[in-house]
C-alpha positions as a Markdown table, in Angstrom:
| # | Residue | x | y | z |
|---|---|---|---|---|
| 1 | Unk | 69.5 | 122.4 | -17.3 |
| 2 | Unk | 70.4 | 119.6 | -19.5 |
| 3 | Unk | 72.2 | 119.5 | -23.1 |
| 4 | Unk | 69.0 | 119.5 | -24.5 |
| 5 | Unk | 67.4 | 122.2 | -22.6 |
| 6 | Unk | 65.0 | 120.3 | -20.4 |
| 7 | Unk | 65.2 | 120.6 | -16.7 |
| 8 | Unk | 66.2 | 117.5 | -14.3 |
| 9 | Unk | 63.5 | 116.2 | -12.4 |
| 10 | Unk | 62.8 | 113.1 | -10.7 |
| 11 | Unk | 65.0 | 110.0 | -9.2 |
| 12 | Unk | 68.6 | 110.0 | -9.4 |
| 13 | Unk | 71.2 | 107.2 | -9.9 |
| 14 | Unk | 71.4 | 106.6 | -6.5 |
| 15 | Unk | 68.9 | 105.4 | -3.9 |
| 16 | Unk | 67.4 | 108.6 | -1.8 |
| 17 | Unk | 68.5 | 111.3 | -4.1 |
| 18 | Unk | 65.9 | 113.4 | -6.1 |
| 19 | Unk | 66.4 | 116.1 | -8.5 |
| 20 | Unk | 64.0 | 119.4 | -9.3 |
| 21 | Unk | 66.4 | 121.7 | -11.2 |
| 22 | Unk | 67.6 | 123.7 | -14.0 |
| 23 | Unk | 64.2 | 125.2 | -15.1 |
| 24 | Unk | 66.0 | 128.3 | -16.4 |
| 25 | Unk | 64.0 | 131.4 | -17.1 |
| 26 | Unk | 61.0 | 129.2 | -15.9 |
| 27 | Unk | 61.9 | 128.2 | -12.7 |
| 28 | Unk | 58.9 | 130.3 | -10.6 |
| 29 | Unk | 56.5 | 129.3 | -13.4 |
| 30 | Unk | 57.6 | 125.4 | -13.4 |
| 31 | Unk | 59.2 | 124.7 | -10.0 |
| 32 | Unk | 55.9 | 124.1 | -7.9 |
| 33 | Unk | 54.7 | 121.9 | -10.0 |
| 34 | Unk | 58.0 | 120.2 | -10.5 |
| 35 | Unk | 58.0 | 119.6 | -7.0 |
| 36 | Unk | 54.7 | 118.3 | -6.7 |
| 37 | Unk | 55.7 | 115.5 | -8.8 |
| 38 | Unk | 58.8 | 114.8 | -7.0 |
| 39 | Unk | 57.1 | 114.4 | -4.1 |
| 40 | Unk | 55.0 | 111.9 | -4.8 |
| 41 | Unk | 57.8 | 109.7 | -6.4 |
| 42 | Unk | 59.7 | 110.1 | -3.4 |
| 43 | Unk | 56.7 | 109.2 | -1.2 |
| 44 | Unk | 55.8 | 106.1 | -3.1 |
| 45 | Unk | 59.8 | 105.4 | -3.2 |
| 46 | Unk | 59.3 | 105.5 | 0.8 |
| 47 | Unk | 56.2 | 103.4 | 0.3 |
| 48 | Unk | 58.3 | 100.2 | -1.9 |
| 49 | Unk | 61.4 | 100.7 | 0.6 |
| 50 | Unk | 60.2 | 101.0 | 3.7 |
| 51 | Unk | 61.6 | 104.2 | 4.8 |
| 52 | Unk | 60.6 | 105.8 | 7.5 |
| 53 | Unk | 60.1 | 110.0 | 7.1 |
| 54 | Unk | 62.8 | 111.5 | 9.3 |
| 55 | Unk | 60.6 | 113.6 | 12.6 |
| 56 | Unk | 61.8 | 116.8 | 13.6 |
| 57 | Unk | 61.4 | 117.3 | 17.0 |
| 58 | Unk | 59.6 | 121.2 | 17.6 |
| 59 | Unk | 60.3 | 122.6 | 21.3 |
| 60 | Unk | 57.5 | 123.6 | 23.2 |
Protein backbone atom coordinates (compact mmCIF):
# COMPACT_ATOMS: atom_id res chain seq x y z
CA UNK A 1 0.00 0.00 0.00
CA UNK A 2 1.20 3.37 -0.65
CA UNK A 3 1.80 6.44 1.92
CA UNK A 4 -1.45 7.53 1.04
CA UNK A 5 -3.36 4.40 1.43
CA UNK A 6 -4.08 3.57 -2.16
CA UNK A 7 -2.93 0.35 -3.63
CA UNK A 8 -0.20 0.18 -6.64
CA UNK A 9 -1.56 -0.75 -9.79
CA UNK A 10 -0.48 -0.42 -13.22
CA UNK A 11 3.00 0.16 -15.18
CA UNK A 12 6.15 0.41 -13.41
CA UNK A 13 9.40 2.55 -14.01
CA UNK A 14 10.78 0.12 -15.97
CA UNK A 15 9.71 -1.49 -19.31
CA UNK A 16 7.84 -5.05 -18.65
CA UNK A 17 7.17 -4.64 -15.07
CA UNK A 18 3.50 -4.24 -13.81
CA UNK A 19 2.21 -3.83 -10.42
CA UNK A 20 -1.38 -5.10 -8.72
CA UNK A 21 -0.70 -4.83 -4.98
CA UNK A 22 -1.19 -3.58 -1.61
CA UNK A 23 -5.06 -3.59 -1.61
CA UNK A 24 -5.03 -4.25 2.24
CA UNK A 25 -8.14 -5.48 3.86
CA UNK A 26 -9.58 -5.37 0.27
CA UNK A 27 -7.46 -7.34 -1.58
CA UNK A 28 -10.26 -10.44 -2.48
CA UNK A 29 -12.88 -7.59 -3.02
CA UNK A 30 -10.40 -5.34 -5.38
CA UNK A 31 -7.76 -7.71 -6.80
CA UNK A 32 -9.86 -9.20 -9.79
CA UNK A 33 -10.68 -6.30 -10.93
CA UNK A 34 -7.27 -4.74 -10.41
CA UNK A 35 -6.04 -7.35 -12.56
CA UNK A 36 -8.41 -6.92 -15.19
CA UNK A 37 -7.07 -3.60 -15.71
CA UNK A 38 -3.53 -4.60 -15.73
CA UNK A 39 -3.99 -6.86 -18.16
CA UNK A 40 -5.12 -4.90 -20.67
CA UNK A 41 -2.36 -2.29 -20.20
CA UNK A 42 0.04 -4.83 -20.49
CA UNK A 43 -1.62 -6.24 -23.58
CA UNK A 44 -1.83 -2.93 -25.39
CA UNK A 45 1.92 -2.37 -23.95
CA UNK A 46 2.70 -5.78 -26.04
CA UNK A 47 0.54 -4.21 -28.80
CA UNK A 48 3.04 -0.55 -29.16
CA UNK A 49 6.27 -2.79 -28.46
CA UNK A 50 6.05 -5.54 -30.36
CA UNK A 51 6.31 -8.16 -27.89
CA UNK A 52 5.68 -11.34 -28.51
CA UNK A 53 3.51 -13.44 -25.43
CA UNK A 54 6.06 -16.01 -24.16
CA UNK A 55 4.25 -19.95 -25.26
CA UNK A 56 4.41 -22.56 -22.75
CA UNK A 57 4.88 -25.72 -24.25
CA UNK A 58 1.99 -28.46 -22.57
CA UNK A 59 3.20 -32.22 -23.00
CA UNK A 60 0.89 -34.46 -24.52
Amino acid sequence: MMPNMMPRVGAGRRANVFYNTGHGHLGWTLSAVTADMVAGQVQQWQQRSGVVPLAVAVPA
